[in-house]
C-alpha positions in Angstrom: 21.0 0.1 -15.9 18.4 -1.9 -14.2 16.9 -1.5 -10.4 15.0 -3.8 -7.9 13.0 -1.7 -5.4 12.2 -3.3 -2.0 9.1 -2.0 -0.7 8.3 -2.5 2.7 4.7 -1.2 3.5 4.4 0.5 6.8 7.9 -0.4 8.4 9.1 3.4 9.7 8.5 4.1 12.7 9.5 6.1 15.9 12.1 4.9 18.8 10.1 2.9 21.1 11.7 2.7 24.8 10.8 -0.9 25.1 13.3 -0.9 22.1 15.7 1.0 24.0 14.9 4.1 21.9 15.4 2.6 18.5 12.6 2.0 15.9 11.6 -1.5 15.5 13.9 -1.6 11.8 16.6 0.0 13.3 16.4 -2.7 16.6 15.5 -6.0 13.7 18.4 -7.8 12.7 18.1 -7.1 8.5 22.3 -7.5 7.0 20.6 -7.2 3.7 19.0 -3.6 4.2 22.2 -2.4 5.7 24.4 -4.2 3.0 22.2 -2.2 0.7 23.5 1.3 2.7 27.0 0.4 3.3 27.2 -0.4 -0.7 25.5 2.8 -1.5 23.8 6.0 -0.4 21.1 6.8 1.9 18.5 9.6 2.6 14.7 10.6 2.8 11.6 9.9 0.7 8.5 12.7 1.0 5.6 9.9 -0.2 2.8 12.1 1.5 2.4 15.4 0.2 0.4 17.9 1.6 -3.4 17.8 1.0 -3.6 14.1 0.2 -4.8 11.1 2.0 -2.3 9.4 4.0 -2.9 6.7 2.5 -0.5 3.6 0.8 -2.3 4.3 -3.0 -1.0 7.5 -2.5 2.4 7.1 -1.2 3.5 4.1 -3.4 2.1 6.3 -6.4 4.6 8.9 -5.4 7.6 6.2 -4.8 7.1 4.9 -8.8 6.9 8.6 -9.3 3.7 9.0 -10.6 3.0 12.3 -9.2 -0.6 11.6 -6.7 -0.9 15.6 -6.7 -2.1 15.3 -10.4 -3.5 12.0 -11.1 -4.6 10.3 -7.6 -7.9 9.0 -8.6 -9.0 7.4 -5.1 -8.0 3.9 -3.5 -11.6 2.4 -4.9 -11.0 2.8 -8.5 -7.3 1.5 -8.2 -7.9 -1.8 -6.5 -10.9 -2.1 -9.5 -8.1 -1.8 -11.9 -6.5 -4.4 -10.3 -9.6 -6.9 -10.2 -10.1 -5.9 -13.8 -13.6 -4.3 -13.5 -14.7 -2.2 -16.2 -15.7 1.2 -15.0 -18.1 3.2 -17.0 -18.4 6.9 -16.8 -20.6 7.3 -14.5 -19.5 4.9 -11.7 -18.0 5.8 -8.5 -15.9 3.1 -7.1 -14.8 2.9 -3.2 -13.0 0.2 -1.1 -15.2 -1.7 1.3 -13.7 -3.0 4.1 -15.4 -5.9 6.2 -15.0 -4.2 9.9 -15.6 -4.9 13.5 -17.7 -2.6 15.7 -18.8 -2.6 19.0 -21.8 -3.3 20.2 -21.6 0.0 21.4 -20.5 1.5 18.6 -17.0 1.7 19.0 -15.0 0.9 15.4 -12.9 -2.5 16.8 -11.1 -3.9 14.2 -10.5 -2.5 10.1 -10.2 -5.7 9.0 -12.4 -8.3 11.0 -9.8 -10.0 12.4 -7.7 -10.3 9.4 -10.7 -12.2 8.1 -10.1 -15.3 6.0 -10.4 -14.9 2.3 -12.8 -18.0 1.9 -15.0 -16.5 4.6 -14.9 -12.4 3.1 -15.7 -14.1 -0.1 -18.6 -16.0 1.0 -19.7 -12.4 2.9 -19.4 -10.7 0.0 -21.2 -12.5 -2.3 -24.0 -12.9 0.4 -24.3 -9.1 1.0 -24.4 -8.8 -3.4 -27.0 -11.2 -3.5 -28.8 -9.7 -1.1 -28.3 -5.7 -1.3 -26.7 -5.5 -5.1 -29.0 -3.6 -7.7 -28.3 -2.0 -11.3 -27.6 1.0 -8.3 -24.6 -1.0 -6.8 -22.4 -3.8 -6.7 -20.1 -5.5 -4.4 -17.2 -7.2 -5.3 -14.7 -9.5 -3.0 -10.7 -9.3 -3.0 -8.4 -10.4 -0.9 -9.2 -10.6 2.8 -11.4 -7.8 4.1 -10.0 -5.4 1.3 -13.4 -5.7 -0.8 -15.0 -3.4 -3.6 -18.2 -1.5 -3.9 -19.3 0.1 -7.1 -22.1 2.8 -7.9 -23.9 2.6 -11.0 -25.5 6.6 -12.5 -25.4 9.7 -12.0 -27.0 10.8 -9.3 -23.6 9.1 -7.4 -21.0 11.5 -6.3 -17.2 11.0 -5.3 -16.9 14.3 -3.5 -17.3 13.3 0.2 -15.2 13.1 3.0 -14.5 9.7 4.4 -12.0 8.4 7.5 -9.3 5.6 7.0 -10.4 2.5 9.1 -7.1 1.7 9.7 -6.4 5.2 11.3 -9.9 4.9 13.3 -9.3 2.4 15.5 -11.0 2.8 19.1 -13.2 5.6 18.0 -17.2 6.2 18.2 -18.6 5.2 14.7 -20.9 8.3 15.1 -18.2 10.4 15.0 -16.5 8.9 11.6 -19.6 9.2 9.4 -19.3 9.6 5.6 -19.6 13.7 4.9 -20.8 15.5 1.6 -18.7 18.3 0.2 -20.9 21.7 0.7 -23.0 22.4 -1.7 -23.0 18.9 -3.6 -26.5 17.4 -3.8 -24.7 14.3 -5.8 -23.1 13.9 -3.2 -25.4 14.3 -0.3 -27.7 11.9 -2.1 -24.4 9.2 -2.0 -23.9 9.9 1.3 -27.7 8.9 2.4 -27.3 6.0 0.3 -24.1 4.2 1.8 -25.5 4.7 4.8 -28.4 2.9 4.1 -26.8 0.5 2.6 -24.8 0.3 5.4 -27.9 -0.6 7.9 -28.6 -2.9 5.9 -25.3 -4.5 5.8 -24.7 -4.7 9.0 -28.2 -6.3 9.6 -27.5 -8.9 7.2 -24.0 -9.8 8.3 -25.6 -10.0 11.8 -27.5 -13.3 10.3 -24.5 -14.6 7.9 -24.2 -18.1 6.6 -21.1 -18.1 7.5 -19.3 -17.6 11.3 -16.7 -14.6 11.4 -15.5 -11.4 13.2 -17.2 -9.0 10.7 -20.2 -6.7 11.8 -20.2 -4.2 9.2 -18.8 -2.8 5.8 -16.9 0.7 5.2 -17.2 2.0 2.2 -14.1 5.0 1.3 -11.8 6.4 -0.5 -14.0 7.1 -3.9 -13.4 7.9 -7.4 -14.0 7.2 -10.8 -11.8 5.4 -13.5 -8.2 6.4 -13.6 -6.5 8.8 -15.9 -2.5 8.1 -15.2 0.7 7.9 -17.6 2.2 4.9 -18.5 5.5 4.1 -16.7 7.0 3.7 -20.2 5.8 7.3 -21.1 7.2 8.7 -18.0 10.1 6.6 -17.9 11.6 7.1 -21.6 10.5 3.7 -22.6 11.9 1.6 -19.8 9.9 -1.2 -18.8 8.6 -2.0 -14.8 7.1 -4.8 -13.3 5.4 -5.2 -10.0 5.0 -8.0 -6.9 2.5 -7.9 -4.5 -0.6 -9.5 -3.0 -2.9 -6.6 -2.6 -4.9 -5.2 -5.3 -4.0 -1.5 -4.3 -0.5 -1.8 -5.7 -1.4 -3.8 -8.4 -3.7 -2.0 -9.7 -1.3 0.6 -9.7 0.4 -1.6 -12.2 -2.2 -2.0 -14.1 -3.2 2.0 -14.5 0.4 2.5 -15.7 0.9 -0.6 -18.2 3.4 -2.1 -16.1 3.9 -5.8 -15.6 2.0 -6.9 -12.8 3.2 -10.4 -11.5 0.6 -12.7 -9.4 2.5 -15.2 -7.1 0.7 -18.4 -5.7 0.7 -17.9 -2.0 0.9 -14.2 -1.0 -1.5 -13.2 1.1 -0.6 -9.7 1.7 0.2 -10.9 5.8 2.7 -12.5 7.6 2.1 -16.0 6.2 2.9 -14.8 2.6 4.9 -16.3 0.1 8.2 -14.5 0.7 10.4 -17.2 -1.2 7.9 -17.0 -4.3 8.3 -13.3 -4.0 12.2 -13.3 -4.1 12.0 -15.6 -7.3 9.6 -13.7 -9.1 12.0 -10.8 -8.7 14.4 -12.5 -10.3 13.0 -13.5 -13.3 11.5 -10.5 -13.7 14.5 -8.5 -13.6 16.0 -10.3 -16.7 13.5 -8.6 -18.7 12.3 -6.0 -17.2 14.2 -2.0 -16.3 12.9 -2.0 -13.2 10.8 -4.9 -10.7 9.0 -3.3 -7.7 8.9 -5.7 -5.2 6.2 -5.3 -2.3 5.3 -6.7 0.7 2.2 -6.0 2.7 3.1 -8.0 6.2 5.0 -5.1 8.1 2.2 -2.6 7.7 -0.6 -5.0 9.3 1.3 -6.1 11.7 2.0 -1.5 12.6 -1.7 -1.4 12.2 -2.4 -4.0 14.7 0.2 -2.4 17.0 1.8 -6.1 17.7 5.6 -5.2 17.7 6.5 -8.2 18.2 5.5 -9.4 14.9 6.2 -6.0 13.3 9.6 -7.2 14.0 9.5 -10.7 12.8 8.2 -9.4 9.9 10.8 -7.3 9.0 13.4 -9.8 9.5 11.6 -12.2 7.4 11.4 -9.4 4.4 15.3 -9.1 5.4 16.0 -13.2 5.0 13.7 -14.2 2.9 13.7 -11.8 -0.2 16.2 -9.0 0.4 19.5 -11.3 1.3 18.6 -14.5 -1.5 18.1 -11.8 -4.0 20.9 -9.9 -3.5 23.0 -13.4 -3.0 21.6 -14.7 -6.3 22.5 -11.1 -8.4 26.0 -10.8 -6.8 28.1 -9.5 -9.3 25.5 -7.8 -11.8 26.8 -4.4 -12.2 24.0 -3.2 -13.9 21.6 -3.9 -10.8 20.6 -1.0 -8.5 18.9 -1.9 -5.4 17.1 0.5 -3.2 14.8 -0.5 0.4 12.7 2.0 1.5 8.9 1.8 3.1 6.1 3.8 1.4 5.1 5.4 4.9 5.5 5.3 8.4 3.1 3.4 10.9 4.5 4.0 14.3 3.1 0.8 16.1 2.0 2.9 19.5 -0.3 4.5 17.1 -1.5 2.1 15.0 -2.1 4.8 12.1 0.2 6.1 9.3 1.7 9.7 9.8 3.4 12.0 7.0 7.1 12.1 8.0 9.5 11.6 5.0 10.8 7.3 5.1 14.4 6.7 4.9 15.6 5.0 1.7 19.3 3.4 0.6 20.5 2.7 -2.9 23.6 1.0 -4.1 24.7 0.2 -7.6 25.8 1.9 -10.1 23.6 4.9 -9.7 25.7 5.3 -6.8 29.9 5.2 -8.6 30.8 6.0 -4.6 29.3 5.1 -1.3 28.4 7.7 1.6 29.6 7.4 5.0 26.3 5.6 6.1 26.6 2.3 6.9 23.8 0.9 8.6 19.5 1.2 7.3 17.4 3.1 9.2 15.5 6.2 10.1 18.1 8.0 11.5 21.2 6.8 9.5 19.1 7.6 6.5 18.9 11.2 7.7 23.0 11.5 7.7 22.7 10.5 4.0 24.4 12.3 1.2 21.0 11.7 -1.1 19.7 14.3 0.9 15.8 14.4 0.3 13.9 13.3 -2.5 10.5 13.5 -3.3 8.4 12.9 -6.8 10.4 11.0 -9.7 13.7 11.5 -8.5 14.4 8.3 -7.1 13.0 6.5 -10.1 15.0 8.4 -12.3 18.1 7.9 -10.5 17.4 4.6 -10.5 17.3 4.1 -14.3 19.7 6.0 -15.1 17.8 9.0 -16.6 19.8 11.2 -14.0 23.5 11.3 -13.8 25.0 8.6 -11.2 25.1 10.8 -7.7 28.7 12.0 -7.3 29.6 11.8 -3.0 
């Protein structure tokens, strides 16, 4: 038994009235996502559990099943998995974004206007030549996603920090970084970054190069990551993994599974959806399971543009679901499933913790339910009920019995 997951970052949301009270994936026009239902069984994902950020590290670690209540390590040394940066033991590494702020002081924009990656590049690499020390280190990735890493131990990871995706339109003064109680380390880290951050954001107000950015954010800490294998969880099976963004591969790369780079995907709405779809397929001939993920729908919730929220989903529908599904027709050992990692209701521009509807069809699934269209509310009908850690991994590779209906 083999399954393709289709991951769609950020696509559940809440019934809109301009909608007519649907969500925007239940108002989209996506034939593969609700071929995927009628041929199967739906219901409910939990990806957010209590007491964790809200965050997509977290909630795609908890759709491959990798259980973020034990061995969530923070979004920083994740994405420096994925970039391949050795971590020694005394590092702390964050994710900084390249950010827009008012000059009043009002936090604009998390990503700088979806900044170019040329452009971040050429920031970051100004700001390292500048501000980077045998104390830190920045290092680009893709877009305004970008790395900074502490070097000794007088650096702490215990400190509270704010999303800038879930800060939008707020007063920088009220988002600052803030120590745990009683953590010296860590009150000495918090002083630094926001040195550091002065300086930053003097710097970037004299760049080489022309751009939206005003400011870095440094969050979401931690040091190097301690999580199983997907073959050790998974009995052996082998998993691969698509995406642009270093976040999910990284988780790949913490768990030894395949992690697949295709030419052209951005991690937006200009991404390479064909190369994605045909990745997928050859990955699936040798692989148990291929986790297929696309950033687009989650910026565009982020940005609150349902319009392209929309568009984005139906491309994700067209463009990988339906030809991958069309090219595998008749593979009986395929399970597909859809399902986003966490909601981003568009009006609000910021993820929220309600369980994501998911559907499954193939042989994990002998007989279909009575659901027969994708979505938030169809999902809830389901006769998978609600899932949360492992299970629908499992299920998927057959290491739980085929769900009887």
């Amino acid at each position: 038994m083999k399954s393709i997951i289709f991951l769609a970052d950020g696509m559940a949301d809440d019934p809109l009235a301009e909608l007519g009270n649907l969500t925007p994936v239940e108002k989209a026009n996506t034939p593969g996502m609700d071929e995927i239902a009628r041929r199967g069984a739906s219901g409910t994902f939990l990806t957010l559990p209590e007491g964790l950020p809200t965050s997509s590290d977290v909630a795609n670690m908890s759709v491959l099943g990798f259980l973020p209540e034990q061995f969530y390590p923070g979004r920083g040394p994740i994405e420096a998995a994925s970039q391949g940066i050795h971590l020694a033991p005394d590092d702390v590494a964050m994710r900084c974004n390249l950010v827009t702020v008012t000059p009043d002081g009002i936090l604009e924009d998390y990503s700088a206007g979806h900044i170019d990656n040329a452009v971040s590049k050429s920031l970051i690499e100004y700001l390292q030549k500048n501000l980077g020390s045998d104390k830190v280190t920045f290092y680009p990735g893709v877009s305004y996603r970008n790395l900074l890493v502490l070097h000794g131990n007088e650096f702490s990871p215990n400190f509270d920090y704010q999303k800038p995706d879930s800060s939008q339109g707020i007063a920088v003064s009220e988002l600052r970084l803030k120590p745990h109680s009683g953590d010296e380390k860590a009150a000495n880290t918090v002083a630094f970054l926001e040195e550091l951050g002065r300086k930053a954001h003097e710097l970037l107000a004299h760049a080489p190069v022309s751009s939206g950015a005003t400011d870095i954010w440094p969050w979401s800490p931690g040091r190097k990551p301690e999580i199983p294998s997907f073959s050790a969880r998974y009995a052996g099976k082998k998993g691969a993994i698509i995406s642009a963004v270093d976040v999910i591969k990284g988780i790949g790369r913490c768990t030894a599974m395949t992690v697949i780079d295709v030419p052209g995907a951005t991690g937006f709405v200009d991404t390479n959806y064909e190369g994605k779809a045909a990745a997928a397929l050859r990955a699936i001939e040798d692989h148990d399971l291929v986790y297929v993920h696309v950033e687009a729908i989650d910026e565009c919730s982020h940005m609150g543009d349902l319009a392209l929220k929309l568009k984005a989903i139906e491309d994700f529908d067209a463009r990988v679901i339906r030809p991958v599904l069309r090219a595998l027709d008749g593979r009986k050992e395929i399970n597909f499933a859809i399902l986003p990692d966490h909601p981003v209701p568009t009006h609000l521009r910021k993820h929220t913790t309600t369980p994501v509807p998911f559907a499954v069809c193939g042989p994990a699934i002998p007989v279909p339910d009575a659901v027969t269209t994708y979505g938030e509310r169809a999902a809830q009908k389901g006769a998978l009920g609600h899932l949360d850690k492992d299970r629908l991994v499992r299920l998927l590779l057959g290491l739980d019995a085929p769900k009887k209906i």
